[in-house]
C-alpha positions as CSV (number, residue, x, y, z in Angstrom):
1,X,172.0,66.0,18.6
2,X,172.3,64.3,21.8
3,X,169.6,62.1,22.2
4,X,168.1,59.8,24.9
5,X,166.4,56.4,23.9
6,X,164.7,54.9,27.2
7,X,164.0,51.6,26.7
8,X,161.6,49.0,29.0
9,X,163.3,47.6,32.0
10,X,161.4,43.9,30.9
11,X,164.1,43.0,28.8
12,X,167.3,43.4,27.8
13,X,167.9,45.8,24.6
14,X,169.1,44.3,22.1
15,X,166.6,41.3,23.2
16,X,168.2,37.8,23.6
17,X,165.4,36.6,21.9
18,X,161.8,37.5,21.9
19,X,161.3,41.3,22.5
20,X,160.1,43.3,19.3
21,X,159.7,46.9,21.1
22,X,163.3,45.8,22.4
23,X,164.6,44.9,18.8
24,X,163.0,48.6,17.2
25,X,164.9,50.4,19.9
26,X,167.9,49.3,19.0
27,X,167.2,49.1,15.1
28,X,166.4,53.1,15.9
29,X,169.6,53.5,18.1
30,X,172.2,51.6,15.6
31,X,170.3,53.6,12.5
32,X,170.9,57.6,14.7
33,X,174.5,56.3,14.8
34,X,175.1,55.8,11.7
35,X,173.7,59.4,11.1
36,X,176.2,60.7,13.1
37,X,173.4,61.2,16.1
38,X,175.3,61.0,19.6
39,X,173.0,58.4,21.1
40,X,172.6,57.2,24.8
41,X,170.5,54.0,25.3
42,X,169.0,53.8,28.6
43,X,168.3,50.3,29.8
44,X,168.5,46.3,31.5
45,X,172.2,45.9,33.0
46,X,173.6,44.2,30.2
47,X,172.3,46.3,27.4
48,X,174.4,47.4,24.6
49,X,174.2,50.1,21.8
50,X,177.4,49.9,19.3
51,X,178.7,53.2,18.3
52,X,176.7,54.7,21.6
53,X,176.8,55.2,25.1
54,X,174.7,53.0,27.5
55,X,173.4,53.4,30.9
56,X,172.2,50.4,32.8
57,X,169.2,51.3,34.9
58,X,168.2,47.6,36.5
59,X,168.3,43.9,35.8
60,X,165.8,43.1,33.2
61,X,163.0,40.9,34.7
62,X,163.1,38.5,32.3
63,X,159.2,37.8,32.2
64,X,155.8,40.1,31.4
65,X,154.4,38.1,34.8
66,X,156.0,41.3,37.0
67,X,154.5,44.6,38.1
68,X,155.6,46.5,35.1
69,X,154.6,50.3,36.9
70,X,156.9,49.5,39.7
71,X,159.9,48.0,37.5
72,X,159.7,51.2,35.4
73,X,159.6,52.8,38.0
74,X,162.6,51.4,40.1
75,X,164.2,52.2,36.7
76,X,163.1,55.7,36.4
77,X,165.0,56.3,39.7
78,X,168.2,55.3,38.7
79,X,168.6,58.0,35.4
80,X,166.5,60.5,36.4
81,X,169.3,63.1,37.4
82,X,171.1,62.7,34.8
83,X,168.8,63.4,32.0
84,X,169.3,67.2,31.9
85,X,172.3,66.6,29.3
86,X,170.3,65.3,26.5
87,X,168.9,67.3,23.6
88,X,165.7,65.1,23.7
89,X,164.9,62.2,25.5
90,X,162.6,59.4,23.6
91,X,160.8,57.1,25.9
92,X,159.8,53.6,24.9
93,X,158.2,52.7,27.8
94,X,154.9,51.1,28.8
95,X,154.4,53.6,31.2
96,X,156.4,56.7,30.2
97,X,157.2,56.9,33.7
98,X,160.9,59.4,32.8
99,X,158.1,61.9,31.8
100,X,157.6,62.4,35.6
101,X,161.1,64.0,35.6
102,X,159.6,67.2,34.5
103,X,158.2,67.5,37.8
104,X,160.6,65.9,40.5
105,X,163.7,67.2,38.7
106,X,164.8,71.1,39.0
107,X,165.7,71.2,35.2
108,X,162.6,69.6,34.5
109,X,160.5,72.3,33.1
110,X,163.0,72.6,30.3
111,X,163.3,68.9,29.5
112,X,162.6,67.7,25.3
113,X,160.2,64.6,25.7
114,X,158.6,62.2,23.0
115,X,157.2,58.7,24.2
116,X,156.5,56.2,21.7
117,X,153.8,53.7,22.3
118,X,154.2,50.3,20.9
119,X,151.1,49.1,21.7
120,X,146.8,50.0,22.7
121,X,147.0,52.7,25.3
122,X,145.4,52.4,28.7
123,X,146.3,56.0,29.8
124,X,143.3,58.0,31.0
125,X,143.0,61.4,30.0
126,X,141.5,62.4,32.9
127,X,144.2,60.9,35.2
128,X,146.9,62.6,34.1
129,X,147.3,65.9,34.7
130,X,147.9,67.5,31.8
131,X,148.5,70.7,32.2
132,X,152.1,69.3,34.2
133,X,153.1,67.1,31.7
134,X,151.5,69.0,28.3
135,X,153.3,68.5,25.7
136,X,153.2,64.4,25.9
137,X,154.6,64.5,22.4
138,X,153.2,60.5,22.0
139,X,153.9,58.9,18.7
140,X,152.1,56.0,17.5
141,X,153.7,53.2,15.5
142,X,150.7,53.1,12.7
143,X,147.6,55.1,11.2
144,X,145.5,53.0,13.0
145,X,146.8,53.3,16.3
146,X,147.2,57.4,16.1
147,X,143.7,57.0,15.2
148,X,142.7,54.8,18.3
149,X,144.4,57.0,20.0
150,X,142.3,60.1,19.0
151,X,139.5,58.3,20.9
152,X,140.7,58.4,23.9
153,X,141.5,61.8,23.7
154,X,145.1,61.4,22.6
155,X,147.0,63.6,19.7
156,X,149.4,62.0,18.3
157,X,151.9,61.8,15.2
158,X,152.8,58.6,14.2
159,X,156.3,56.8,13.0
160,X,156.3,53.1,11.4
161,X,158.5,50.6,13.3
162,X,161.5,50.3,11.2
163,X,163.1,46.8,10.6
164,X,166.9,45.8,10.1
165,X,166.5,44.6,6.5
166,X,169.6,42.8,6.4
167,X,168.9,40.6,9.3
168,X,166.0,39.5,6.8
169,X,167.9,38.4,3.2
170,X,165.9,38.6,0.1
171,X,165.3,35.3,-1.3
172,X,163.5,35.0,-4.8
173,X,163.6,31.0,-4.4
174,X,160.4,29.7,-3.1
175,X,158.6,26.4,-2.3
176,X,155.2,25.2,-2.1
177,X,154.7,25.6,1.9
178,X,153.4,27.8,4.0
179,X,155.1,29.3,7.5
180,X,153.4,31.1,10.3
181,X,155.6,33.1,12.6
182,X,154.4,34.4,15.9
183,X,153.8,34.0,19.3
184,X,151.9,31.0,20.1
185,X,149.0,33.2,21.8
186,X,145.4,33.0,21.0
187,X,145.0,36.5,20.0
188,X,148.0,35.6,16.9
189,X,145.6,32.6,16.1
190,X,148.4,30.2,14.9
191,X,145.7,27.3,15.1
192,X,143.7,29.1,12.4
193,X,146.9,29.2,10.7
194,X,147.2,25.4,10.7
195,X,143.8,25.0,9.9
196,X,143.4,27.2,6.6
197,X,146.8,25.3,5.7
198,X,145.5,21.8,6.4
199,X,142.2,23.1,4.2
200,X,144.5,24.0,1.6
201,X,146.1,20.5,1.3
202,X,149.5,22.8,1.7
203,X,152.4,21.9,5.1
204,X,152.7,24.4,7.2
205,X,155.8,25.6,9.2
206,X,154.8,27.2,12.7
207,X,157.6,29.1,13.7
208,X,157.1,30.3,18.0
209,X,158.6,31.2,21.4
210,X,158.1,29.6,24.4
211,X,157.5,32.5,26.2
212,X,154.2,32.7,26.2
213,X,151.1,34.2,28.6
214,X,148.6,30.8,28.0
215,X,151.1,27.4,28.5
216,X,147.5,25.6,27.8
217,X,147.3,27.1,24.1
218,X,150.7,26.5,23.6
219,X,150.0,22.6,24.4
220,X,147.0,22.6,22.3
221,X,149.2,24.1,19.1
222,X,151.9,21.4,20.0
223,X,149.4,18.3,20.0
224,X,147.5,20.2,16.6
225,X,150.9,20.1,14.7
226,X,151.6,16.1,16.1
227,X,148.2,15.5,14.9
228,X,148.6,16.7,11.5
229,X,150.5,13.6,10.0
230,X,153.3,16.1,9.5
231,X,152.0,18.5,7.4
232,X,152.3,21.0,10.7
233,X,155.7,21.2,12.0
234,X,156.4,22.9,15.2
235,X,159.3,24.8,15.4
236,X,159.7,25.7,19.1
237,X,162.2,28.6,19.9
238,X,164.0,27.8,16.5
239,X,166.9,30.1,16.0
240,X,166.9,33.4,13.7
241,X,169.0,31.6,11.0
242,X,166.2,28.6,10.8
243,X,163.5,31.1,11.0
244,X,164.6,33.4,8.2
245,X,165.6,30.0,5.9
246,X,162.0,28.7,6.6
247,X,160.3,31.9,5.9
248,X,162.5,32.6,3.0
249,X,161.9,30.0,0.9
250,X,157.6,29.6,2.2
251,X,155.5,30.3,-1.0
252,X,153.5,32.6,1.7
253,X,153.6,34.1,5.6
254,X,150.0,33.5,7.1
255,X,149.3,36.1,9.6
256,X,145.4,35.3,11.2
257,X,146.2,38.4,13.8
258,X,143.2,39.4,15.7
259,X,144.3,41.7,18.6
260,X,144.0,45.0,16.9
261,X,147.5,44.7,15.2
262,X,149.1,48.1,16.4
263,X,151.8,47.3,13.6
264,X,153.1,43.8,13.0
265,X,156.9,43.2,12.2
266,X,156.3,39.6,11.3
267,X,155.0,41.4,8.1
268,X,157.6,43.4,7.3
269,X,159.9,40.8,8.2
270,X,158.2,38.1,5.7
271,X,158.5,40.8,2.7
272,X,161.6,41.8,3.4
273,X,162.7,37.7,2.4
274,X,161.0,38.5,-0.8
275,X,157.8,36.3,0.6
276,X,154.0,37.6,0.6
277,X,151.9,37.8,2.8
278,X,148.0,36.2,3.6
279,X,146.9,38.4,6.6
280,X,143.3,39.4,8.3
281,X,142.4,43.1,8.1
282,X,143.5,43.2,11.7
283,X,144.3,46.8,12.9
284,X,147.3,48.0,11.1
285,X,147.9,45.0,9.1
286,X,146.1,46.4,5.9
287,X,148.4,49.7,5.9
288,X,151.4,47.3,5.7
289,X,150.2,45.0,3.0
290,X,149.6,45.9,-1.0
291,X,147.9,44.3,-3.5
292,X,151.7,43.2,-4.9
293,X,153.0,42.1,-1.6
294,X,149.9,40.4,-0.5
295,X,146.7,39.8,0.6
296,X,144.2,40.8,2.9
297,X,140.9,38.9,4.4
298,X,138.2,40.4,6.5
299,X,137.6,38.1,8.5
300,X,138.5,33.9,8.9
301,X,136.4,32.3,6.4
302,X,137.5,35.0,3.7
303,X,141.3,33.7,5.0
304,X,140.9,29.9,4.7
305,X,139.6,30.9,1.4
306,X,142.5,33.2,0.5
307,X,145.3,30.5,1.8
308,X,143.1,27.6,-0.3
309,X,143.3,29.7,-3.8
310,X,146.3,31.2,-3.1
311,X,148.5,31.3,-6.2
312,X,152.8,32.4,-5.4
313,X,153.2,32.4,-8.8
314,X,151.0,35.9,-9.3
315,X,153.4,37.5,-6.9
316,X,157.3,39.2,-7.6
317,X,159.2,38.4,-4.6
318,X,161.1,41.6,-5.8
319,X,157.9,43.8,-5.0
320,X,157.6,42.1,-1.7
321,X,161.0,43.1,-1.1
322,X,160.8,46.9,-2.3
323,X,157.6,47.1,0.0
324,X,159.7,46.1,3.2
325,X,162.4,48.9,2.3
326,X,159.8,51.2,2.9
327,X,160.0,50.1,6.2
328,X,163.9,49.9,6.8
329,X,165.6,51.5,10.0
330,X,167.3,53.7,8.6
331,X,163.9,55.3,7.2
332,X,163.0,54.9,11.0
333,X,165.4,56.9,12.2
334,X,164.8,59.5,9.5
335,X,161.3,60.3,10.3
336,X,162.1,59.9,14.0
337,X,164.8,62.8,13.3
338,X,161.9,65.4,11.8
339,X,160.1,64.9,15.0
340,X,162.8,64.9,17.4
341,X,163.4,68.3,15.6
342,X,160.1,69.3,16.1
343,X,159.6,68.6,19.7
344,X,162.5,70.6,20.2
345,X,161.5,73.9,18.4
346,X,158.1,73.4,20.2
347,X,155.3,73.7,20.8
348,X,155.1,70.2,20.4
349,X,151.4,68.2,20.5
């Protein structure tokens, strides 16, 4: 199968650094590779796809603080004639702007489209004109957001983000802190994080980017962990190998999420280390997390509570572990491969 994965023109895929959509692109890409999938990764000059073939569209902005419609767009115009040779094409963008190839292109009527969307959709259905574009094929990342989706008028199936397991070793060693991983943004709520774990008596590890929308919150976090005596340590842009050693060998991984999670790697990422998880029933947080690998609080009181009783000892790292592999790439790829085939025997949805 010849496929097409169009990915964001924000960043560069693979990301240098922060850029989960990014990162699940090219988990999915590397994964339909190894399946013997001929794969095309359109994207940022600069991008790379082992085993694949890669067209660079434009140079990847580098920053969210950019008119994403007319970036996408500048990109769209780049590959647009050339995607007649693929068997389906699989948008990742915010926009899904290379769906508007079925109109400007000649070949476009008989183009395969699917468009994932990796976050809360601000499409409105009665903007687009659907009988042009019908099928959209769109594809959640969770329950929840093919359900939020519904609401606004939008069918949808739905494919969990896959993560590259052995990026994230198993570790069934564990200490008596606490880690927070994140971006250092209000609606993540790393300062309830420090909170609950000050509460608790128990040192936190807050593990963030510096890219971030709000540098104000990300001051306030900084003087919170200086204030703590040291039972908060920042750990500012801190490399994958320090991340993955801190939150390997955490007795738990506190997510306080309250932006409608539409999935939430961290999670999977924390489990796959063979470490559980204390998160709020934040979107789709609660399909992610079972009673073995985790808990779940409804709402912030409930998880200062949770973090203060929380007991590692009542938790197998192994089951945290064989709860991420649920959520591997390569099963990714797999159930993105039923629904590739589906698009392309039609009707589609």
């Amino acid at each position: 199968m010849k496929i097409a994965l169009i990915s964001p023109p924000l960043l560069l895929t693979p990301p240098a650094g922060y850029g989960g959509l990014e990162r699940v692109v090219y988990d999915l890409g590397e994964s339909l590779v190894a399946a013997g999938q001929d794969v095309t990764l359109i994207a940022p000059t600069g991008s790379s796809m082992p085993g694949g073939k890669v067209i660079e569209t434009i140079p990847a902005s580098g920053t969210t603080n950019c008119n994403w419609l007319e970036q996408e767009l500048k990109a769209f115009d780049t590959y647009k004639s050339i995607l007649g040779q693929f068997d389906i094409i699989h948008s990742h963008e915010w926009f899904g702007c290379s769906i508007l190839a079925k109109v400007t292109e000649s070949f476009g009527k008989d183009l395969k489209f699917c468009h994932t969307h990796h976050g809360h959709l601000d499409w409105s259905p009665t903007h687009v004109n659907r009988e042009m574009f019908n099928p959209i094929n769109l594809i959640a990342i969770s329950q929840y957001m093919s359900r939020e989706y519904l609401t606004q008028g939008w069918k949808s199936r739905y494919v969990y983000n896959g993560v590259d397991l052995t990026t994230h070793p198993f570790s069934s060693e564990k200490g008596e802190n606490l880690v927070f991983v994140g971006r250092l943004s209000k609606f993540k709520q790393p300062a309830l994080a420090i909170d609950a774990a000050l509460a608790a008596g128990k040192k936190i590890h807050v593990i963030g980017g510096s890219f971030v929308d709000d540098p104000n919150y990300l001051e306030m976090i900084r003087k919170k962990c200086e204030m703590s005596g040291g039972e908060a340590i920042l750990h500012l842009d801190a490399s994958h190998e320090e991340k993955v050693k801190l939150v390997g060998n955490a007795s738990a991984c506190l997510i306080p999420s309250a932006m409608q999670e539409p999935f939430g790697l961290t999670c999977i990422e924390a489990m796959s280390c063979g470490t559980p998880v204390i998160a709020l029933n934040d979107g789709a947080l609660s399909e992610l997390v079972t009673s073995k690998s985790g808990l779940v609080a409804n709402n912030n009181e409930e998880f200062i509570q949770a973090v203060r009783t929380f007991d590692g000892s009542k938790f197998d790292p192994r089951d945290c572990r064989d709860r991420a592999e649920y959520f591997s790439r390569e099963k990714m790829a797999d159930r993105y491969l039923k629904l590739y085939r589906e698009v392309i025997d039609g009707p589609g949805w």
